[in-house]
C-alpha positions in Angstrom: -24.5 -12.7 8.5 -21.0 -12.8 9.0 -19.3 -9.0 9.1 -15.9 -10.4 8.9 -15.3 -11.6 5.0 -12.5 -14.2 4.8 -9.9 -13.2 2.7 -9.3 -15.5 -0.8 -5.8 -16.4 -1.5 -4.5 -15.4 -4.6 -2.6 -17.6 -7.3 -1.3 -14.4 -9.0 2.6 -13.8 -7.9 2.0 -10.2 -7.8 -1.0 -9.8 -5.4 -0.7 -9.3 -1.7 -2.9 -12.2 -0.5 -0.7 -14.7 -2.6 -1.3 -18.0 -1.1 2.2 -19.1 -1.3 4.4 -16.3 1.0 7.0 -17.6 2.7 8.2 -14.7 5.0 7.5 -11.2 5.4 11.0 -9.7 5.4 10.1 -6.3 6.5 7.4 -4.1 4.9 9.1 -3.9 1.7 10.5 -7.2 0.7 8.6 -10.5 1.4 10.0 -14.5 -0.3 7.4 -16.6 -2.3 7.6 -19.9 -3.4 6.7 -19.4 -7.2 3.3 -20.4 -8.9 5.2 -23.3 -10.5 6.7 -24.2 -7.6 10.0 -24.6 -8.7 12.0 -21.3 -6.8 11.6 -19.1 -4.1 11.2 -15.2 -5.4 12.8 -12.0 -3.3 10.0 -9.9 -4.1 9.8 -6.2 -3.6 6.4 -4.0 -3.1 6.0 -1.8 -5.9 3.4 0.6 -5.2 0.0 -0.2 -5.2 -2.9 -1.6 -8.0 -7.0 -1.0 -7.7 -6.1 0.1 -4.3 -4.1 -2.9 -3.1 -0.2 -3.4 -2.9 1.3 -5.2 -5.7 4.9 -6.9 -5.7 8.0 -7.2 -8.1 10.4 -9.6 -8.2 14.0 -8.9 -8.0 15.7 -12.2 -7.6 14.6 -16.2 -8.2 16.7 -18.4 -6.2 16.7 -22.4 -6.4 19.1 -22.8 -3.6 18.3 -21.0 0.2 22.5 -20.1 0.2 21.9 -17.5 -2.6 18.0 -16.6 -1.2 19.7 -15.8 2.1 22.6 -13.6 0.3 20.2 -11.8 -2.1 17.7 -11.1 0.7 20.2 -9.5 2.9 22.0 -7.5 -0.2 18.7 -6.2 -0.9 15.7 -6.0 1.9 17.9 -4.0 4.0 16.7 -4.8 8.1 14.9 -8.0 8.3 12.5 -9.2 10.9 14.1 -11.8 13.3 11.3 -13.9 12.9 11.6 -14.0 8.8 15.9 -14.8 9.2 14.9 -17.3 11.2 12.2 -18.7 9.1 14.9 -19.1 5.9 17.3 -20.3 8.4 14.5 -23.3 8.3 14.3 -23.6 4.0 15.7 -26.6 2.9 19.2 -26.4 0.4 17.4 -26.2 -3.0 14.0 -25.6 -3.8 12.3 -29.2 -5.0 9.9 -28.8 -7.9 6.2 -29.9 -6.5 7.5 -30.0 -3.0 4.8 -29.2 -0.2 6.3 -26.1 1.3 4.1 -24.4 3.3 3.3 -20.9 3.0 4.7 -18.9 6.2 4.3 -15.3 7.1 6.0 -13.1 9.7 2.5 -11.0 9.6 1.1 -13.8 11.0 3.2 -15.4 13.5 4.4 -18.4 10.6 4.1 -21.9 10.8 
């Protein structure tokens, strides 16, 4: 039997496993790509839920100009690794594009 459970992504925005994070910005703030993949989301953790973090969104951004103002307005310090991974976003969020889901936590894409 196997003692180490993989984890199920999520599809709910909210969650912390949601399959679709883009960077970890520091331990508060994290970017999403939204469930109807149309914008990226400046999220901010918001306490916890059943035991497990849960996340708010402060700001939905279609272009990566006004993700990369509104992250740094609001996240405060952000990881290296996370500027440089929205240094990589593309101009404007395409609907049903195939943006991979990156994380700082672990080590991106």
């Amino acid at each position: 039997m196997n003692r180490h459970a993989a984890v199920l992504c999520s599809r709910s925005e909210e969650t912390d496993n949601y399959h679709a994070v883009i960077a970890h910005l520091n331990d508060r703030w994290r970017v999403i790509v939204c469930a109807a993949d149309i914008q990226w989301i400046l999220q901010r953790r918001a306490g916890e839920r059943h035991g497990r973090a849960r996340w708010d969104a402060r700001s939905f951004c279609r272009t990566s100009e006004a993700l990369n103002r509104l992250s740094r307005k609001h996240a405060g310090a952000i990881d290296p690794a996370a500027t440089d991974i929205l240094a990589e976003l593309p101009n404007w969020i395409e609907p049903n594009s195939t943006v991979q889901s990156r994380s700082t936590a672990d080590g991106g894409i």
